[in-house]
N, C-alpha and C positions, 0 to 999 in steps of 0.2 A: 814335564807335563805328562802326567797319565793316560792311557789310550785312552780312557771313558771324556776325561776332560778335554781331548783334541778331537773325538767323536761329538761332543753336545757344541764345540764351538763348530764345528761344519755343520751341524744343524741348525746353528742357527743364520749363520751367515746363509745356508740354501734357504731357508724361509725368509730372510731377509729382501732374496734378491728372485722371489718368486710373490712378496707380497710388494716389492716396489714395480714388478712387472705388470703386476694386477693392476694396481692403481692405475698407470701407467695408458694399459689398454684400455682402459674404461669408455674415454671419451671417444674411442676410434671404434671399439668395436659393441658398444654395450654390455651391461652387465652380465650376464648370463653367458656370451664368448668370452669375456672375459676370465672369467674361471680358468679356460686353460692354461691360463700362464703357471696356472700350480700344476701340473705339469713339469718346472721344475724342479718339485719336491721329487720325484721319483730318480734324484740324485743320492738322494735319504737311503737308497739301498747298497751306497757301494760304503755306508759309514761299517761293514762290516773288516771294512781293511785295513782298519785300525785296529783291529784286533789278532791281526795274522801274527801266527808264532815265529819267534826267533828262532837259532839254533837250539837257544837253551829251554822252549816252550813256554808259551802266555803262561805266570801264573799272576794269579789274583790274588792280593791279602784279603781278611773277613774286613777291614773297613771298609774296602774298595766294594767288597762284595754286597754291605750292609747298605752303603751310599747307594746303589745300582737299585737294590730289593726299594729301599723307602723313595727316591726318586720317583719309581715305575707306580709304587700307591700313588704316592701323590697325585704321578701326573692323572692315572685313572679316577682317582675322586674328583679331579677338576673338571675333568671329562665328564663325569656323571651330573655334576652339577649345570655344567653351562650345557649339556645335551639337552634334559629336561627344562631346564630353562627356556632353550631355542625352542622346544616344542612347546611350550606350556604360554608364554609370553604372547606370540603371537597369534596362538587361540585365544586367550583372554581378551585381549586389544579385539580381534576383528569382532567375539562371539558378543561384546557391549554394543558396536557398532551395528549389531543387526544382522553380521554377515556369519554363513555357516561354513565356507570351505577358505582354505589358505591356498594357495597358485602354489601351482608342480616346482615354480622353480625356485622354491625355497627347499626343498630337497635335495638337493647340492649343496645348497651353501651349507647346510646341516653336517654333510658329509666331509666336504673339506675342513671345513672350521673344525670337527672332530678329532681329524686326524692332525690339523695344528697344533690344537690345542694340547694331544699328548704328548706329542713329539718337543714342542714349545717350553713346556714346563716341566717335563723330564730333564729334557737339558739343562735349562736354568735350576731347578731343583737338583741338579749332580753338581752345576759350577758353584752354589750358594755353598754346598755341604763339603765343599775343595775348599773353598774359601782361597786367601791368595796363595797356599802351597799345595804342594803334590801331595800324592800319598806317603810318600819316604819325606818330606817335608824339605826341597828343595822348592827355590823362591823361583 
């Protein structure tokens, strides 16, 4: 297994277990405390240690490299897409309703969901383009 492939699966397993935390809290602490459980996610920063050089030094072949560059579009266009969405959906909704402002704390959710949302589909878009072997094609 490839560093990037043992990197998107610790990403995903942390969002996993920072969005069963969420749920989780919901009824105890309401939504909006809630949130903190992603918090979690800033385990997301040690996925650089999968990258640490051996004696013989990290290299990267251009698929590995090619997989990494089209994963990261991806995940950004998905990002662009459901950002404007989160914003544009529920101005639409309330602005029929009669109503002109949307509540502050949908601005978090905005923020996290964002940073899921890249992280989320990065990963899956590196595991989908692995498919079931490695880069040197070892099962």
């Amino acid at each position: 297994m490839t560093p990037q492939q043992k990197h998107s699966w610790f990403n995903l397993v942390i969002f996993t277990l920072a969005l069963t935390a969420y749920v989780a809290l919901i009824p105890q602490l309401g939504n909006p405390r809630a949130l903190g459980a992603f918090g979690i996610c800033g385990f997301w920063g040690l996925g650089g240690l999968f990258y640490r050089k051996k004696r013989a030094g990290l290299v990267l072949d251009e698929r590995e490299e090619e997989i990494g560059r089209r994963s990261l579009v991806l995940a950004y266009s998905v990002f662009w897409l459901s950002f404007v969405g989160g914003c544009m959906i529920p101005w639409g909704v309330l602005h029929w309703q009669g109503q002109d402002s949307i509540s502050i704390s949908v601005l978090p959710h905005l923020v996290f969901g964002g940073m899921c949302v890249v992280v989320v589909t990065q990963s899956v878009a590196t595991l989908a383009q692995y498919g079931r072997t490695g880069s040197r094609g070892e099962e």
